[in-house]
TIPALUM-510394 format. One record per residue (C-alpha): residue number from 1; x, y, z. Coordinates in steps of 0.1 Angstrom, whole numbers, padded with zeros to 4 digits. Layout:
REM residues N
R pos    xx    yy    zz
R NUM     X     Y     Z
...
***
This chain:
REM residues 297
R pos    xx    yy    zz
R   1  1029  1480  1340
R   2  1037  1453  1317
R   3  1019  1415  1325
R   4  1041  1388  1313
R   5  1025  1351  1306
R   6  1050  1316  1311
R   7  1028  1293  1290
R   8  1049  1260  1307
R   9  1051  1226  1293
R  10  1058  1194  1306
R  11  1094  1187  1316
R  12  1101  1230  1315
R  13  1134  1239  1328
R  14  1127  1254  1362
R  15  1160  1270  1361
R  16  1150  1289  1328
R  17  1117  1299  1345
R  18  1134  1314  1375
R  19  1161  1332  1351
R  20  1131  1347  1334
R  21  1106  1355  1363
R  22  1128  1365  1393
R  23  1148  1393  1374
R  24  1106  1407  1369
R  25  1106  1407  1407
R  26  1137  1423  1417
R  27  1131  1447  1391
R  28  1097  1462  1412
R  29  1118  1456  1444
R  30  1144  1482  1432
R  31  1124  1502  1418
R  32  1099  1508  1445
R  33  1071  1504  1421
R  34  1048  1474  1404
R  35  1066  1475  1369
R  36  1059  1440  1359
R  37  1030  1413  1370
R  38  1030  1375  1356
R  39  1009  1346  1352
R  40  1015  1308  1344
R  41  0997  1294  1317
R  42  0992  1253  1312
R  43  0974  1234  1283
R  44  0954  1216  1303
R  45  0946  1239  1331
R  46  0962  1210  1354
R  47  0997  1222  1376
R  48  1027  1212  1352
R  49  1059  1194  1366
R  50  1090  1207  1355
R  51  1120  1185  1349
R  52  1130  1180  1383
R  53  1092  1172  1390
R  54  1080  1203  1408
R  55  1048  1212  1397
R  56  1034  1249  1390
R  57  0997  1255  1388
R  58  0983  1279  1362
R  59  0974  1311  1373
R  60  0950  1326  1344
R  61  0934  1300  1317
R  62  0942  1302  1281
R  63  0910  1327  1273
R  64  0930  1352  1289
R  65  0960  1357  1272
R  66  0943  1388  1253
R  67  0952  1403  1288
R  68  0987  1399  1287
R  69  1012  1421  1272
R  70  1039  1390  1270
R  71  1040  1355  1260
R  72  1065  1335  1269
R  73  1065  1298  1262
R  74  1087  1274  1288
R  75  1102  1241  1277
R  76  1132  1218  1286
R  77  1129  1181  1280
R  78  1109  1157  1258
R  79  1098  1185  1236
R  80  1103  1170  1206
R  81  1071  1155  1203
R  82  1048  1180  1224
R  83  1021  1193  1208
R  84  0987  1189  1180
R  85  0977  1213  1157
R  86  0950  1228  1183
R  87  0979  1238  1206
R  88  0998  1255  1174
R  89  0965  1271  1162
R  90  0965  1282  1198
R  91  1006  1299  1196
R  92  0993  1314  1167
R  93  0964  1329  1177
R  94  0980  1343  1213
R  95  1009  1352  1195
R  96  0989  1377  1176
R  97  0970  1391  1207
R  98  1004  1400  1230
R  99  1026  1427  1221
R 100  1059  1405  1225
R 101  1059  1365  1221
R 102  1092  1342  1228
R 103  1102  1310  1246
R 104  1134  1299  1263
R 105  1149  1268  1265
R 106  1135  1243  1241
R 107  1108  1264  1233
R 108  1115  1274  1198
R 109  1109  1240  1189
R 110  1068  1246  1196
R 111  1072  1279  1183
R 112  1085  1265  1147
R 113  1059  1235  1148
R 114  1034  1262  1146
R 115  1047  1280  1120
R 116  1053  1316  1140
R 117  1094  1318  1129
R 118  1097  1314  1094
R 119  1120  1338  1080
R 120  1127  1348  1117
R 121  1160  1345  1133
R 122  1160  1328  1167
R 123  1176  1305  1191
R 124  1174  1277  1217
R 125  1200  1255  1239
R 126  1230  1245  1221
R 127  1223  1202  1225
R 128  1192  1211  1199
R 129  1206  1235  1174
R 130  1220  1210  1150
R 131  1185  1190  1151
R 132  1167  1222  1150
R 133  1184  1232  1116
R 134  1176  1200  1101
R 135  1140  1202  1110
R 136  1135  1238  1099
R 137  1156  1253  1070
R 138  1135  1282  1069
R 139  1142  1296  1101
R 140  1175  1312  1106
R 141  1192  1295  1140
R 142  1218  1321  1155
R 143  1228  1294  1181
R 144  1231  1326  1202
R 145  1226  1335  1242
R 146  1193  1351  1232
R 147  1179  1367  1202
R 148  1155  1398  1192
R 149  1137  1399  1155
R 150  1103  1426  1155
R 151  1081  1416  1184
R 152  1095  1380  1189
R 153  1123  1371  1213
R 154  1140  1339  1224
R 155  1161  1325  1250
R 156  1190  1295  1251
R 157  1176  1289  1283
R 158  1194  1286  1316
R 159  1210  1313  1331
R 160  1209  1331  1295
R 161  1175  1341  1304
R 162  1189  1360  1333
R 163  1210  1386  1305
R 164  1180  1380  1282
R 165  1158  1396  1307
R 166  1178  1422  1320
R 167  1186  1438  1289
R 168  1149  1439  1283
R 169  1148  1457  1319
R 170  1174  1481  1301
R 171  1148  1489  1270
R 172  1123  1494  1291
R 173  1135  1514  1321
R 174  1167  1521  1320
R 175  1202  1506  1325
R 176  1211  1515  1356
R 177  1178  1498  1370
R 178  1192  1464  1347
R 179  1227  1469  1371
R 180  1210  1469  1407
R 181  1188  1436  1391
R 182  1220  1421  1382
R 183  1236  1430  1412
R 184  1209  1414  1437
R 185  1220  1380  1416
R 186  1256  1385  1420
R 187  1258  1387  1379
R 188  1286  1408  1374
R 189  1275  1423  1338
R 190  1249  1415  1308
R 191  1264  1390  1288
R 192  1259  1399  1253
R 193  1238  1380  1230
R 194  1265  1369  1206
R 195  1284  1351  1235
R 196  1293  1316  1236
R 197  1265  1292  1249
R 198  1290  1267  1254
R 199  1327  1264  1272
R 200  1355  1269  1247
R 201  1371  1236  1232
R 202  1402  1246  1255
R 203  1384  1243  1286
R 204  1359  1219  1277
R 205  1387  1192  1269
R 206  1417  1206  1289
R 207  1437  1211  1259
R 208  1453  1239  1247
R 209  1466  1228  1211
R 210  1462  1253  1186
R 211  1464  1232  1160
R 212  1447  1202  1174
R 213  1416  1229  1185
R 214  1411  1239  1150
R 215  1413  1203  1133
R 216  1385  1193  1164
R 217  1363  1225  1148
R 218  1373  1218  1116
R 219  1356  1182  1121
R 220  1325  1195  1136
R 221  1318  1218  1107
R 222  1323  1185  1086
R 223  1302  1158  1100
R 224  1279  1155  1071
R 225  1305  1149  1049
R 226  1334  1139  1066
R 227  1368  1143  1054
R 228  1398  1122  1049
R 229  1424  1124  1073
R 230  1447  1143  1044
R 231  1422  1167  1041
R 232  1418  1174  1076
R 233  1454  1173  1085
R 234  1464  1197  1057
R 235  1432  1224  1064
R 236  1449  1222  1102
R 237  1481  1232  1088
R 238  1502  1199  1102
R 239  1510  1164  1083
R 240  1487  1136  1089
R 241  1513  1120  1113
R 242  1513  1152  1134
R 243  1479  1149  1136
R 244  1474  1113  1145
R 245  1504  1124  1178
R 246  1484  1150  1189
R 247  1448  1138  1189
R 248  1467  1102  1206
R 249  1486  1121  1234
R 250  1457  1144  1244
R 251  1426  1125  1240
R 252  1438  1091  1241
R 253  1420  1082  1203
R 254  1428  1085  1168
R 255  1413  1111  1146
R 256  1395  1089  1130
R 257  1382  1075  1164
R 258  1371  1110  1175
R 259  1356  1119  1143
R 260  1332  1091  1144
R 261  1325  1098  1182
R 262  1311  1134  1169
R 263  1292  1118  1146
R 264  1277  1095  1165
R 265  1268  1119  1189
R 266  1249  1138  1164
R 267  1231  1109  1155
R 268  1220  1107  1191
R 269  1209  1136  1194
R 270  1189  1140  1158
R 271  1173  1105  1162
R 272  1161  1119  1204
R 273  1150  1149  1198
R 274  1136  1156  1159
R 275  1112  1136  1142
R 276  1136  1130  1114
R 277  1137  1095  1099
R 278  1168  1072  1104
R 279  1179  1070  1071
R 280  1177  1113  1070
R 281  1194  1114  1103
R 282  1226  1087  1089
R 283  1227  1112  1060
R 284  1232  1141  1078
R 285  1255  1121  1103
R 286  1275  1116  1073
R 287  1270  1078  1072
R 288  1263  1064  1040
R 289  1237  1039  1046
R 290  1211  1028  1078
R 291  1235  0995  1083
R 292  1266  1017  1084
R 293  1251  1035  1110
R 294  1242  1005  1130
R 295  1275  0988  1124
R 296  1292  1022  1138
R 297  1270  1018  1169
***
């Protein structure tokens, strides 16, 4: 048997919880037999809401987590700024006492402030991946569904923790176990890890351009430093007045207009949810000074 801890935080996804816990459950169900236990975890010992406001009470306090086997850390919104250096000398120190340690959602964030990914490779939800990378530049960020380095493992959160959590089913006892869990959740396979977290660009903006698809990832690759519109025409293969048709008749803006629209919304997410200055954010937004920025806005 196998005793897993969700160590939640304020604002925690409750649908990343339940696409971590309830696969545990089904998986004794099928099987007939008590494969898995779990506990919830809180830093204050006080029931934490999640973001839709439910609240979970802990089940264990933080003195026993030597009796778990798994750590799992559970976070969602206004993580940025969550956490002291007693509660990272805490991750640390539990971390070292489980077996396996991870989060989901958000959660790599307090796993990085504490220092327990460098040199790791990891994940979390696609909004925070770009503020993520600026923050920590020692930590490899697949961007990934889920990830597995050595005894750590993380989640994008969301239903990823569904496939996340069945293929860890699989390891442990068997494929065929991982199915009949999936099956009970009407999840017609395991998605693998290297799957998209997000739509495709097709389906997310009802276009199906070739050429105007890769310009559009062409400019997200390039927000830093953006590109002229000669350079981005020519790397998309069309003439700048090709270009300037296309993005017009299927998005109603310029390229110009829409490259400064991705930019901007990096810039809103860097400045909500990393501690990055606003000058270092306009930099990495590709704006050249704080009063650019602000005359952009």
């Amino acid at each position: 048997m196998q005793r897993f801890g969700f160590f939640l935080v304020p604002g925690f996804s409750m649908l990343s919880l339940a696409a971590a816990l309830e696969p545990l459950r089904m998986a004794n169900a099928q099987a007939g037999d008590e494969l898995y236990q779990w506990e919830f975890l809180s830093w204050t010992g006080d029931a934490v809401g999640a973001s839709n406001h439910m609240l979970t009470a802990p089940t264990i306090g933080l003195d026993q987590v030597k009796e778990l086997d798994v750590l799992l850390v559970v976070a969602g919104i206004n993580v940025a700024s969550y956490g002291d250096d007693k509660l990272f000398g805490w991750l640390r120190q539990a971390a070292r006492q489980v077996e396996l340690f991870g989060s989901t959602s958000t959660g790599s964030l307090l796993l990085a402030k504490a220092k327990l990914l460098r040199h790791k490779t990891c994940t979390i939800h696609w909004e925070y991946v770009d503020s993520f990378r600026e923050q920590f530049p020692d930590v490899w960020m697949s961007g990934e569904l889920y990830e597995f380095d050595g005894n750590l493992f993380t989640c994008s959160g969301g239903s990823a923790g569904l496939d996340m959590m069945l293929q860890i089913i699989a390891d442990q006892h068997g494929h065929e176990l991982a199915l009949l869990v999936a099956e009970q959740y009407m999840h017609p396979h395991i998605r693998p890890p290297h799957q998209d977290q997000r739509m495709r660009l097709q389906s997310r903006l009802n276009i199906n351009n070739p050429r105007l698809i890769k310009a559009i990832d062409i400019m997200r690759q390039n927000l830093e430093v953006p590109l002229t519109c000669q350079q981005l025409a020519d790397a998309s293969n069309m003439s700048a007045r090709q270009m300037e048709r296309l993005f017009k008749q299927h998005l109603q803006q310029s390229p110009g207009q829409y490259y400064l629209h991705l930019r901007l919304e990096k810039t809103q997410q860097l400045l909500r949810q990393s501690s990055l200055s606003v000058l270092q954010v306009a930099t990495a937004c590709g704006f050249s000074s704080t009063s650019y920025l602000a005359r952009c806005y």
